[in-house]
N, C-alpha and C positions, 0 to 999 in steps of 0.2 A: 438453502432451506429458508421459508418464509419466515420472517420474524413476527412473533404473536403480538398485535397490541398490547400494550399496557392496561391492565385492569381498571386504572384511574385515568384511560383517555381523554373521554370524556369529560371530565373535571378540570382536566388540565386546558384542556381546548375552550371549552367556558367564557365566554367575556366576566364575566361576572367575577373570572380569576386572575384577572388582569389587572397589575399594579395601577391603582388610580390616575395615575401622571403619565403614564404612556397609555391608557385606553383610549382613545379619539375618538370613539364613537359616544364615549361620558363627557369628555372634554367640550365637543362638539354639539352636547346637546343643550336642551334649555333651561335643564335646573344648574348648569354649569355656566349663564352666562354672567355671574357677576364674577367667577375665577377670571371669564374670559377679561372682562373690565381692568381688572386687577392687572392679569398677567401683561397688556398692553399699556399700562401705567407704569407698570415696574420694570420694563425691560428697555424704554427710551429714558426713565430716569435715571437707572442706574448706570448706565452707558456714558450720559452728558453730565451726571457727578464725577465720575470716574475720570473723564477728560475737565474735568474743573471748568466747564463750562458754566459761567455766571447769570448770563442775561444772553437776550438776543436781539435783531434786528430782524422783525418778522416782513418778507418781501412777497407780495400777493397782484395777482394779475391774468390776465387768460390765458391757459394753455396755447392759445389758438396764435396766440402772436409769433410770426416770423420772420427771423433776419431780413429772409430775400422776400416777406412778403409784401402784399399790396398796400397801397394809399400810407396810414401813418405807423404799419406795423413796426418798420425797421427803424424809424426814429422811438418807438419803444421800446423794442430790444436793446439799441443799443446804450439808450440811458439809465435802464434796467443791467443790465453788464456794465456803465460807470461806477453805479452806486454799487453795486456788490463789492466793487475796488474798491473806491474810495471810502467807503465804512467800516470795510475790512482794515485798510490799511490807516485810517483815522480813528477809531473805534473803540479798540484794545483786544482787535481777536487775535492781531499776531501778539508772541510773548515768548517770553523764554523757557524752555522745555520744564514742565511741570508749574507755570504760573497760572494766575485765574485770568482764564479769557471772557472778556465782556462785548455785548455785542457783535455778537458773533450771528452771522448771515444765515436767516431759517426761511426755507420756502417747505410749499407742499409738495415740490421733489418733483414734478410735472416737465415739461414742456413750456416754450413760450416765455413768458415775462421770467417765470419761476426758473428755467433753465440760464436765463440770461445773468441774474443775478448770483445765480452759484456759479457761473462763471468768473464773473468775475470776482468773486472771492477768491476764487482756485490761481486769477491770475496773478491776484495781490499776496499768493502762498500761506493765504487763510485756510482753515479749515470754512466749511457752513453744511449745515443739515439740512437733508428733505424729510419730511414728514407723509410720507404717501401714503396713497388709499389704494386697497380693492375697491375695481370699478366693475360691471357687468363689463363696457368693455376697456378690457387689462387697461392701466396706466402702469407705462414702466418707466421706472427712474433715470433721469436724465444722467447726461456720463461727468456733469460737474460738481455734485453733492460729492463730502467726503467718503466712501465707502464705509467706514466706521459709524459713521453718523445717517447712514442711509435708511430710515425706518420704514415701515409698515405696518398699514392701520386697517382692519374690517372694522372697527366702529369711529363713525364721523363724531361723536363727542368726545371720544378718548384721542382724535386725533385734534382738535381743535383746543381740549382743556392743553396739550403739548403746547401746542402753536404759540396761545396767549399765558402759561402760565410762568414763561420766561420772559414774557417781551418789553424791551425797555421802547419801544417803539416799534408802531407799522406803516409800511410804505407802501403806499397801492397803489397800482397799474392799472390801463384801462381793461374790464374786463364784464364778463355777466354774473351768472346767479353765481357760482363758486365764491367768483370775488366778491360780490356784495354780499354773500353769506358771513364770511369772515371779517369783512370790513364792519358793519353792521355789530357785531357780536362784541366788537372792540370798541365800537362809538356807544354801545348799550352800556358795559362795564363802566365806560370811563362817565357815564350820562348820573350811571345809578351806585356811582366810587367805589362799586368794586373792586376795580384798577382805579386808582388814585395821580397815576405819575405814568402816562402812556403818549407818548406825542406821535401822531397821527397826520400823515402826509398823503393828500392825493395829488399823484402826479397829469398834467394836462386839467388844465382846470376848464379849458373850453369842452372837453370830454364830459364831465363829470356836471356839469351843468349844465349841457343840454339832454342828459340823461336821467339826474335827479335834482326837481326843482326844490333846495333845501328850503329857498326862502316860502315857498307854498307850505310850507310844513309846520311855520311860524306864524303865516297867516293864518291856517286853519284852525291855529292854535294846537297844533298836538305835538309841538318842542318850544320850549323857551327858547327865547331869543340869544340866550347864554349857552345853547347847547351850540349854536353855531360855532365857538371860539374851541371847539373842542378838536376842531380840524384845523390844520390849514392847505392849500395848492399850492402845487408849485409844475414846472414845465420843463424841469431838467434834474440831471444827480445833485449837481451843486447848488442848485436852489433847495432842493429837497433838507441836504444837510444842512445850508444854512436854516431853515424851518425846526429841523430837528432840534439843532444845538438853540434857535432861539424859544422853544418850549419847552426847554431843560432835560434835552439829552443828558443826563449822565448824572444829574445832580443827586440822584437817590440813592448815589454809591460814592460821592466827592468823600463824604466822611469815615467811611469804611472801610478797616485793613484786609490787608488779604488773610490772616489770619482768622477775622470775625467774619468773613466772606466764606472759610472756607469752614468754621464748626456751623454756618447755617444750612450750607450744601452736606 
């Protein structure tokens, strides 16, 4: 025997009757995009408090660079995968279970420089996080970011405030717009002290100079002369750290217990 609809079918079937937090097609839409804002704000912070993660060491570069690639890809990967190690394992991301880790290895969770570097995190038994984006076409997370820490962003400002609003330093790779987008955004903050204490390393300085002529930019007058000290080069992992530690890696937390580190997170 057929069973008779319910008289309140209709009602029930309803979007309109659909619990606010699982409707997606409200979630989804545009008077919903500052929840959207929010909800991508609060789901990588509460995750990297959770893991007492303090600061970072933001690693930024082309997707496009590989191992086995042409001319000088493979000596960027693999100084890219130095440094992931060796800041990993100089830094303070290892620790002891339930300590505060600082400097802790963040890329955008990509391919290329970005994958090399959460490499070598993973080899030095650091944790590091990607930050990824939806792209038209898919980016998917490389297989060396920690899975716990593996994020995903549809909006490039909620993924970028992530990037910078941990970083005790960025280290950048040879790369195009990506890269200079976020390189760029961290030489602005530090230009106009929003970030106050951010040291800033481009790796291959013959790259990066014949690509952006900073000192033209001095001439034309449209940076002080002083904003150039904002950077420095370097051509290898270990140059890079010593760069970092000599523009005070780590000095904004020398005086800070883990305790006072840990009611600020």
């Amino acid at each position: 025997m057929e069973e008779k609809p319910k008289p309140n079918a209709a009602q029930l079937a309803s979007p309109s009757f659909r619990l606010a937090a699982l409707d997606q097609d409200f979630l989804l839409g545009e008077s919903a995009r500052g929840v959207r804002f929010m909800l991508e704000y609060e789901k990588a912070d509460q995750a990297l408090k959770a893991a007492r993660i303090a600061s970072t060491i933001v690693v930024f570069g082309s997707a496009r660079i590989r191992e086995d690639g042409p001319g000088k890809q493979p000596l960027w990967y693999s100084e890219a995968r130095k440094f992931g190690r060796l800041a990993s394992e100089r830094g303070g991301a290892l620790c002891e279970e339930g300590g505060i880790r600082r400097n802790v290895i963040a890329t955008g969770g990509g391919p290329g420089s970005m994958e090399a570097a959460n490499r070598g995190a993973r080899e030095a038994g650091a944790p590091s996080i990607g930050f990824n984006i939806r792209l038209p076409m898919e980016q998917e997370p490389n297989a060396y970011q920690s899975p716990e820490f593996t994020f995903n962003f549809h909006y490039f400002a909620m993924r970028k405030m992530h990037l910078a609003m941990r970083a005790n330093a960025l280290v950048v790779f040879p790369g195009g717009f990506g890269t200079f987008d976020e390189l760029f955004e961290l030489l602005t903050l530090r230009q106009t002290r929003k970030a106050s204490h951010v040291p800033i390393v481009l790796i291959d300085e013959g790259y990066w100079r014949e690509i952006v002529s900073f000192d033209k930019l001095v001439e034309y007058g449209m940076i002080d002369p002083a904003d150039l000290t904002l950077f420095r080069f370097a051509d290898n992992a270990e140059g890079a750290w010593e760069a970092l530690i000599e523009q005070g890696l780590g000095d904004a937390h020398e005086t800070d217990s883990d305790e006072d580190l840990a009611r600020d997170m």
